[in-house]
PAZAVO-932628 format. One record per residue (C-alpha): chain; residue number from 1; residue in one letter; x, y, z. Coordinates in Angstrom, 1 decimal. Layout:
BEGIN
+--------+-----+---------+--------+--------+--------+
| cadena | num | residuo |     xx |     yy |     zz |
+--------+-----+---------+--------+--------+--------+
|      A | NUM |       A |      X |      Y |      Z |
...
+--------+-----+---------+--------+--------+--------+
END
This chain:
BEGIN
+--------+-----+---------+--------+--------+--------+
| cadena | num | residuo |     xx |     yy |     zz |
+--------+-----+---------+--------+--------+--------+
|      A |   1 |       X |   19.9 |    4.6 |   -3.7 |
|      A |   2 |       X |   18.7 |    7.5 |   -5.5 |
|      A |   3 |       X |   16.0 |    7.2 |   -8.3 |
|      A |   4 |       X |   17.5 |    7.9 |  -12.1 |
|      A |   5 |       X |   14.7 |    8.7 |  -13.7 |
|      A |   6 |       X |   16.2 |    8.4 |  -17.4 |
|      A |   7 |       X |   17.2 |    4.4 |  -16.6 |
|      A |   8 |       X |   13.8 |    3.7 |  -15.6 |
|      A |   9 |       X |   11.7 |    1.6 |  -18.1 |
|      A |  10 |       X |    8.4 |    2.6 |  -18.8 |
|      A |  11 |       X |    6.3 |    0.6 |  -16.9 |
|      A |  12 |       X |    7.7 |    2.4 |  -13.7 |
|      A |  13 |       X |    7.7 |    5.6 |  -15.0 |
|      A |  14 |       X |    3.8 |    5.2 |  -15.7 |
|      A |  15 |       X |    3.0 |    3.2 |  -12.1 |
|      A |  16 |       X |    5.0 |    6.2 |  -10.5 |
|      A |  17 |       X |    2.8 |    8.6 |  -12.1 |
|      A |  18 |       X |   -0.7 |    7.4 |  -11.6 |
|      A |  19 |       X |    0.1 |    5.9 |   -8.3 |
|      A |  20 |       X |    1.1 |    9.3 |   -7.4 |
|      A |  21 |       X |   -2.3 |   10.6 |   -8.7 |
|      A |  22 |       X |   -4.2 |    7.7 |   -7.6 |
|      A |  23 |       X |   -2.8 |    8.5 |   -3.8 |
|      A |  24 |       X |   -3.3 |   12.7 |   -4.4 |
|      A |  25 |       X |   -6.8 |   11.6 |   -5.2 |
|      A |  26 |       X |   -7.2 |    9.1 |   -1.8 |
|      A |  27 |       X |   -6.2 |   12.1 |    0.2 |
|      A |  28 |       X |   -8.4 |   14.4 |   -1.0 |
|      A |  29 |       X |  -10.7 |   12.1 |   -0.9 |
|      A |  30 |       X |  -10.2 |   10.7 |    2.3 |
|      A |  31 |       X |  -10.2 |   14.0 |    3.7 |
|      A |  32 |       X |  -13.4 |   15.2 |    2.0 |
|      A |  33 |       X |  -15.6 |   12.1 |    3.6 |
|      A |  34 |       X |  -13.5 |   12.2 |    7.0 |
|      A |  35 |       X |  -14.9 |   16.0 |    7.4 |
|      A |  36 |       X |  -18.5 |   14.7 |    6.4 |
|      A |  37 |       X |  -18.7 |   13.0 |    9.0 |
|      A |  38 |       X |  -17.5 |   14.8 |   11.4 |
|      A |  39 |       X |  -19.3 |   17.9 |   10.0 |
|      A |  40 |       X |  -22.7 |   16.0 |    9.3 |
|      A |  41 |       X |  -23.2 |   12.6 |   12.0 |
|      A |  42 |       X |  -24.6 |   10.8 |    9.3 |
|      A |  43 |       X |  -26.7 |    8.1 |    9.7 |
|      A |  44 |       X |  -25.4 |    3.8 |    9.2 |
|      A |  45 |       X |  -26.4 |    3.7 |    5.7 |
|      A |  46 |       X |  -24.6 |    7.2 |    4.9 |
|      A |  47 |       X |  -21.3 |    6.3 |    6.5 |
|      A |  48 |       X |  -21.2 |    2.9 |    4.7 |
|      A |  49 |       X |  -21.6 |    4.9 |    1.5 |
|      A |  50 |       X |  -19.0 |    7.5 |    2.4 |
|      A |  51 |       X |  -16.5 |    4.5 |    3.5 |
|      A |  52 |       X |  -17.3 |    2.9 |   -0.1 |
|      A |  53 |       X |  -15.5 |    6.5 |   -1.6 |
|      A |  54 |       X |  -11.7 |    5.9 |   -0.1 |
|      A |  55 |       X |  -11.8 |    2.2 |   -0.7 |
|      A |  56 |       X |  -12.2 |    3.0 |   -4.2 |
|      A |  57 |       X |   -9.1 |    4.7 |   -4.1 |
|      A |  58 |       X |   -7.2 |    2.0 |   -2.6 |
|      A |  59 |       X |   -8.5 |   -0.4 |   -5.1 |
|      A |  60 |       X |   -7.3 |    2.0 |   -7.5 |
|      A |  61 |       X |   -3.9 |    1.8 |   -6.0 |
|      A |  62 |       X |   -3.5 |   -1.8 |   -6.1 |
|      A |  63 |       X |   -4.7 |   -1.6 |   -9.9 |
|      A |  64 |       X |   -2.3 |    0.6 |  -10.6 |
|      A |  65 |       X |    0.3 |   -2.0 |   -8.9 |
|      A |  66 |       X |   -1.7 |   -4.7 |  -11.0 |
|      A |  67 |       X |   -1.2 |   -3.1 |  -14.6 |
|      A |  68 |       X |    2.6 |   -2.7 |  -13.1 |
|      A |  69 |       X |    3.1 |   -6.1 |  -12.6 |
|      A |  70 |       X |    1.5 |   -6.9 |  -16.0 |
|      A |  71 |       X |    3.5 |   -4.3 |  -17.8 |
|      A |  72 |       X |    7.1 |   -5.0 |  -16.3 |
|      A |  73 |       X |    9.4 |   -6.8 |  -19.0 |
|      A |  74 |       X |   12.3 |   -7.8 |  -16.7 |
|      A |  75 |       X |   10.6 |  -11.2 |  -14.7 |
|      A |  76 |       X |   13.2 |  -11.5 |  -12.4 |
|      A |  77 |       X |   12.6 |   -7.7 |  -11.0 |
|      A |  78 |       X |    8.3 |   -8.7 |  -11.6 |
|      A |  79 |       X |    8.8 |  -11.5 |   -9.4 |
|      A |  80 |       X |   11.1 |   -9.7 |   -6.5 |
|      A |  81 |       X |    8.4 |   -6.9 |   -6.8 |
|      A |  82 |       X |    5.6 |   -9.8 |   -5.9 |
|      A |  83 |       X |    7.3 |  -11.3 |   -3.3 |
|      A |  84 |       X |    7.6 |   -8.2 |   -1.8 |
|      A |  85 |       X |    4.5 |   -7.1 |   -1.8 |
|      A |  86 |       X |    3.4 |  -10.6 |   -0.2 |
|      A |  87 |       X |    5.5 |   -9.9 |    2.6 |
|      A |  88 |       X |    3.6 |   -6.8 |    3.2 |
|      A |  89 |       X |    0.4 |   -8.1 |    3.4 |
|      A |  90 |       X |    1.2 |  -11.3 |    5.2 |
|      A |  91 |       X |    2.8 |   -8.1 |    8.0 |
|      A |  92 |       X |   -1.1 |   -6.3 |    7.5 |
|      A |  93 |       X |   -2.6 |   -9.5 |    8.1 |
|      A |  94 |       X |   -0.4 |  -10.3 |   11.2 |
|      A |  95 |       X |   -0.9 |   -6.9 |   12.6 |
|      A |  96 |       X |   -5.1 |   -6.7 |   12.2 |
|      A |  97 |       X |   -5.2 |  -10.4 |   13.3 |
|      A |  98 |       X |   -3.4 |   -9.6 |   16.6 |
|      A |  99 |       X |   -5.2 |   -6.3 |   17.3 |
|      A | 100 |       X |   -8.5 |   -8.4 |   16.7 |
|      A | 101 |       X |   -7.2 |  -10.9 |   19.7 |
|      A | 102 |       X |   -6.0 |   -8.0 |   21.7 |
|      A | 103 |       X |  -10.0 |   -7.0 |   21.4 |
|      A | 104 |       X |  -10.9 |  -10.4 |   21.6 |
|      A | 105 |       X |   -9.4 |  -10.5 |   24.7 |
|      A | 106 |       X |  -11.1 |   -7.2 |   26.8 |
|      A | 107 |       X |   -8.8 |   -4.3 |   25.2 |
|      A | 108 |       X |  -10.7 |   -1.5 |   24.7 |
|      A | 109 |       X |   -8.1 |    0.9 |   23.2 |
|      A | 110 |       X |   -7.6 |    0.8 |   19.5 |
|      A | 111 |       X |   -4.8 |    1.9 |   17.0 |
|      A | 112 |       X |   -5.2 |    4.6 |   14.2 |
|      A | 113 |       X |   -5.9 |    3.5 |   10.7 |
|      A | 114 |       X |   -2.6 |    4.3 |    9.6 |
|      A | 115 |       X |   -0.9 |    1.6 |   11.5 |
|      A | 116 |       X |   -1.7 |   -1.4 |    9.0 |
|      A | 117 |       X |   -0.7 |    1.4 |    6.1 |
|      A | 118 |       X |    3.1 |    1.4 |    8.2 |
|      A | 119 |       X |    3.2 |   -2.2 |    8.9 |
|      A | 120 |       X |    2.8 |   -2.8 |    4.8 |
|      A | 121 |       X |    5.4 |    0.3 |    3.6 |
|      A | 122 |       X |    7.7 |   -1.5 |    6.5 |
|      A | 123 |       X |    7.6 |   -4.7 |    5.8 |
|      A | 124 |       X |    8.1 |   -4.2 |    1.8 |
|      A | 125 |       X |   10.7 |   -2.0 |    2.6 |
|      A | 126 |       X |   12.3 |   -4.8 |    5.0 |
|      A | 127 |       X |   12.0 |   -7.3 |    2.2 |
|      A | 128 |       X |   13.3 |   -5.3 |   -0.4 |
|      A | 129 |       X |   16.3 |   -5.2 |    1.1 |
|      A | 130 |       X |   16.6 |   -8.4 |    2.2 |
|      A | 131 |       X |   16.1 |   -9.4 |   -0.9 |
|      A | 132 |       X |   18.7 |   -6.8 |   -2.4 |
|      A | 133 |       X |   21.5 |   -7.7 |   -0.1 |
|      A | 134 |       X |   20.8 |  -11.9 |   -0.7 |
|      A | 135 |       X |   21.2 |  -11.1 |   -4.8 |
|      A | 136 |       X |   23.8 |   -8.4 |   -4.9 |
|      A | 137 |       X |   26.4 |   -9.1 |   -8.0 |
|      A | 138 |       X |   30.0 |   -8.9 |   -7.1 |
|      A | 139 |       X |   31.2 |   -5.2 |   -9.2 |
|      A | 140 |       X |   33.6 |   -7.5 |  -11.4 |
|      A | 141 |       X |   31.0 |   -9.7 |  -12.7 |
+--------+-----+---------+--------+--------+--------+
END
């Protein structure tokens, strides 16, 4: 499905906008502190500080998701938007609760940081269209 921007109401035009700003500024940010650390071996209480700067971002992000959810007019779309976004975190949860068991256990490997990111574009993306294909409108209708 491609995106028409002209048929788009305003509330996703605007959470389309800063969410891409508000994830241009995680990765620079991200980035910046990830190469401070490396670069400078900072001490407990400096890389607790550092970590604070991308979380910030990715409350940022799901503020941006927030004020989308507040803005949307159509409830029906609000609510598939919700739902979708709970399957995506119940994934993340699913996904750090078993790699904490897998350590529980004795595994000493680990997976990168992105993996819980994946798991959560997955899942939505699952659910969206598992949600698209259960309330598709017959084209007569």
């Amino acid at each position: 499905m491609a995106w028409n921007w002209k048929k788009m109401n305003a509330a996703k035009k605007a959470m389309i906008v800063k969410g891409a700003i508000v994830l241009g500024a995680y990765e620079v940010v991200f980035s910046g502190t990830f190469y401070a650390v490396y670069r400078t071996k900072p001490g407990t209480t400096m890389i607790f500080l550092l970590a604070v700067l991308p979380t910030l971002t990715v409350l940022a992000f799901i503020a941006v998701l927030g004020r989308y959810l507040k803005e949307e007019v159509d409830e029906f779309h609000r609510q598939l938007v919700v739902r979708c976004l709970l399957w995506g975190s119940a994934a993340v949860m699913t996904s750090v609760a078993f790699h904490g068991f897998l350590q529980l256990f004795g595994w000493k490997g680990s997976w990168p940081a992105a993996v819980e990111l994946a798991v959560f574009v997955v899942a939505m993306g699952v659910a969206k269209l598992t949600y698209k294909v259960a309330n598709r409108v017959p084209v007569d209708a």
